[in-house]
C-alpha positions as CSV (number, residue, x, y, z in Angstrom):
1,X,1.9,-6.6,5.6
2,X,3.6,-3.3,6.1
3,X,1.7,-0.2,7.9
4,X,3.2,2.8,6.2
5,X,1.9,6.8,6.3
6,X,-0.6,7.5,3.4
7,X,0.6,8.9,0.3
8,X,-1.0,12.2,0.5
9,X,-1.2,12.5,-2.6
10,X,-4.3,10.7,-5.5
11,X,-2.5,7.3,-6.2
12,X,-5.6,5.9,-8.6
13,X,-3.9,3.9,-11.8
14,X,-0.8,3.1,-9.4
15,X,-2.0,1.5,-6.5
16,X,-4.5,1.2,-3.7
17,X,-4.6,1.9,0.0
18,X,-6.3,0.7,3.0
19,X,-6.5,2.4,5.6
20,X,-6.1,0.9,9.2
21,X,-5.3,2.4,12.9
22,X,-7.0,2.8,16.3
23,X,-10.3,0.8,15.2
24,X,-7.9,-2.2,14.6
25,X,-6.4,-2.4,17.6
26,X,-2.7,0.0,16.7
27,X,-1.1,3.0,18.3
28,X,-1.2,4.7,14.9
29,X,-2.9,5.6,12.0
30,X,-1.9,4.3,8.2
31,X,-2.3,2.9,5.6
32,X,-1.6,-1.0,3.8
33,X,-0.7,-0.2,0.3
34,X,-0.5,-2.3,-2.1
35,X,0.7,-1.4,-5.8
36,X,-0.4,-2.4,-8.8
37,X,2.5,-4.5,-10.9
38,X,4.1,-2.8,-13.9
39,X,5.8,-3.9,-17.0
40,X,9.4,-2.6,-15.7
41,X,8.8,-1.4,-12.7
42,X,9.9,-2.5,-9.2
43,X,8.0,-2.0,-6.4
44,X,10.5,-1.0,-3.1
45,X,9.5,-3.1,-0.5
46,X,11.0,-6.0,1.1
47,X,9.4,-9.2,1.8
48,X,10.4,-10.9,4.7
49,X,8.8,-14.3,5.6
50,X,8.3,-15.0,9.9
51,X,7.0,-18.2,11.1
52,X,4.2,-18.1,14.1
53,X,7.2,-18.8,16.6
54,X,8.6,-15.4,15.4
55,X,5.5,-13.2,16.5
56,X,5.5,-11.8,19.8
57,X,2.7,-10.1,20.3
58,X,-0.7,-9.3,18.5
59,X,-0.5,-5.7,16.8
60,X,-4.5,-5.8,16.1
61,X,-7.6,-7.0,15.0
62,X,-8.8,-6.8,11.9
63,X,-12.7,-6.7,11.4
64,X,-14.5,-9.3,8.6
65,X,-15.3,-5.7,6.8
66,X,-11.7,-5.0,7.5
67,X,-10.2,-8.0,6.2
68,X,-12.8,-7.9,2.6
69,X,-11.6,-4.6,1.8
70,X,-8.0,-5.9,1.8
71,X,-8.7,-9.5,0.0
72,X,-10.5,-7.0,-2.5
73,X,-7.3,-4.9,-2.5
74,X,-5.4,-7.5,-3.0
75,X,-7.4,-9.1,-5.5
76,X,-7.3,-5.9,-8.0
77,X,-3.4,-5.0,-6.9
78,X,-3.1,-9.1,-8.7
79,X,-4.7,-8.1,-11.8
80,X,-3.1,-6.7,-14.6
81,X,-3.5,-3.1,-14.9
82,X,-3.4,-0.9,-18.2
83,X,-0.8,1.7,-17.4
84,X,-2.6,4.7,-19.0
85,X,-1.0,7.8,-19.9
86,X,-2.3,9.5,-16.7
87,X,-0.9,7.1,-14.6
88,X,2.9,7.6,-15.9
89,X,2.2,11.2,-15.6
90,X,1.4,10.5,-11.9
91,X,3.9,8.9,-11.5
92,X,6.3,10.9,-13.0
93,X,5.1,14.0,-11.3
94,X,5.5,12.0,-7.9
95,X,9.2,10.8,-8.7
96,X,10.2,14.4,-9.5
97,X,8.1,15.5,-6.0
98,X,10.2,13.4,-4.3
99,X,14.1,14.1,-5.8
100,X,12.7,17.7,-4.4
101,X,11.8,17.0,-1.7
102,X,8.6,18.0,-2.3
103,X,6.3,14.2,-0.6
104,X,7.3,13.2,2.4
């Protein structure tokens, strides 16, 4: 999983986010998002696989609350979503924010 800033801006019908930070154990606050799949769309993050031998040290602890709400999150991001009207609006509001310069 990937800790990234929040969006800062209402990303309902595209994806969801969990927030993580101090209570878990990091030196930051952030967010684990996790967007919902769409009929040609590609999401931009890499996965990279690591094997145990590759970790180096623990970045945190995740509570049993903690880890429900991201199964859960996970759980709905796996589900086929209906990609309303609002939600390409969102989105398309969002791409032209950020060819602006306008999200950061």
């Amino acid at each position: 999983m990937q800790v990234v800033a929040p969006a800062g801006v209402d990303i309902s019908g595209l994806g969801i986010e969990v927030a993580v930070g101090a209570t878990e154990g990091l030196p930051f606050e952030g967010v684990l998002r996790f967007a919902f799949p769409r009929p040609g769309f590609t999401s931009c993050t890499w996965l990279t696989i690591v094997s145990r031998d590759d970790l180096v040290e623990r970045a945190g602890v995740l509570s049993s609350v903690k880890l429900t709400e991201i199964e859960d999150a996970l759980r709905v991001a796996g589900q086929p979503q209906e990609f309303t009207g609002t939600a390409a609006a969102k989105l398309s509001e969002m791409k032209d924010a950020l060819r602006l310069g306008g999200l950061e």
